[in-house]
C-alpha positions as CSV (number, residue, x, y, z in Angstrom):
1,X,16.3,-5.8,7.6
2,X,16.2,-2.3,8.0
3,X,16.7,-1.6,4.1
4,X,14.5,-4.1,3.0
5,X,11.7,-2.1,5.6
6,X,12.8,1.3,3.4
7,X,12.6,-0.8,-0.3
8,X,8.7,-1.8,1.1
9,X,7.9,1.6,2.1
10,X,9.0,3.2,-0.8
11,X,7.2,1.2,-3.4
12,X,3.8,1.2,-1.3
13,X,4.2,4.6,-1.9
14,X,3.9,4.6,-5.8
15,X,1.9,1.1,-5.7
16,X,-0.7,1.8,-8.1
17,X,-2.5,-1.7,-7.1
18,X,-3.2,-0.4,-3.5
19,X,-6.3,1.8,-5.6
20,X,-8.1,-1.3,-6.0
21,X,-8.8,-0.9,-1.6
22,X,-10.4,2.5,-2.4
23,X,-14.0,2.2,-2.6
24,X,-14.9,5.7,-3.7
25,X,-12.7,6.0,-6.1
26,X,-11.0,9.1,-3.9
27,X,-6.8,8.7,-3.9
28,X,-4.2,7.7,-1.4
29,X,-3.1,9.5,1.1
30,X,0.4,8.6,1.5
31,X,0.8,10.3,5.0
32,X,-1.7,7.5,6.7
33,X,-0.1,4.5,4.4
34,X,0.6,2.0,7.2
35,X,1.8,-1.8,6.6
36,X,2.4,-4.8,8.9
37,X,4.1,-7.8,7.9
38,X,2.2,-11.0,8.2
39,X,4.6,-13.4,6.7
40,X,8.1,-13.1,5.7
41,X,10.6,-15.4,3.4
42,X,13.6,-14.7,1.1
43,X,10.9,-14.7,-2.1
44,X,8.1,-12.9,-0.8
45,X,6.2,-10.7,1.7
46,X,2.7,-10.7,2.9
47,X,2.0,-7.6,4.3
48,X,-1.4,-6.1,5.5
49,X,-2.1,-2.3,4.4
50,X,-3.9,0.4,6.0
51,X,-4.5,3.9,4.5
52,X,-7.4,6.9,4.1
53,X,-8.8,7.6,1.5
54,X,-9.6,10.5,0.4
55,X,-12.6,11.9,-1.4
56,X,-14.1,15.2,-2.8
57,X,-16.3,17.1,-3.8
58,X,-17.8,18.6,-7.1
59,X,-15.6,21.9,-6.1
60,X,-12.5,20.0,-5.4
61,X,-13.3,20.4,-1.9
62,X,-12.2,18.1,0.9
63,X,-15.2,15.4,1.6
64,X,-14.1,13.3,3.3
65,X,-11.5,10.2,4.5
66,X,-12.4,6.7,4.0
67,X,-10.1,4.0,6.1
68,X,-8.5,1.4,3.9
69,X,-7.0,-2.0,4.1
70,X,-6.5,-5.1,2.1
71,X,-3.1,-7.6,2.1
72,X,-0.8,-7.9,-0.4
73,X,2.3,-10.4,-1.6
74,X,4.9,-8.7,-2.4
75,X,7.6,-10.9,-4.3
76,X,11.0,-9.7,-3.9
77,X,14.1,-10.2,-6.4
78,X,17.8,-11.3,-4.0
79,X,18.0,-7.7,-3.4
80,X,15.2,-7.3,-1.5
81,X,13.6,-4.9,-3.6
82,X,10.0,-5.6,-5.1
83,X,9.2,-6.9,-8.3
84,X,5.5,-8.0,-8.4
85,X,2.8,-7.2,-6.1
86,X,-0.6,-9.0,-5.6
87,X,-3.1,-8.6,-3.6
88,X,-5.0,-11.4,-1.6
């Protein structure tokens, strides 16, 4: 289980489908990327995401942060690692 937890984390960290939770078109910030696991079987995942966004300014200034969320299926290969997100 633990690995499987790592595989997750690690490709919710590149997941370039979590941009379609931003609203302000700001980017992820990795270091407040939280998930919870709704439902669980040997195909897929549904997990429930949480992260800030983060927007700026005209001078590539800080802005501000924008909380996140949105669920996702994550379908798994016999591995355990992810091959095909999408989000509910």
């Amino acid at each position: 289980m633990h690995q499987l937890m790592q595989n997750i984390e690690r490709y919710l960290m590149s997941c370039r489908e979590l941009t379609s939770f931003c609203s302000q078109n700001g980017w992820i910030d990795n270091n407040t990327l939280h998930y919870e696991i709704i439902q669980e079987d040997d195909h897929q995942i549904i997990a429930y995401v949480q992260f800030e966004e983060i927007l700026t300014e005209a001078s590539n200034q800080q802005a501000s942060r924008i909380c996140c969320q949105g669920r996702l299926r994550l379908l798994l290969d016999r591995y355990g690692q992810v091959t095909d997100v999408e989000l509910l």
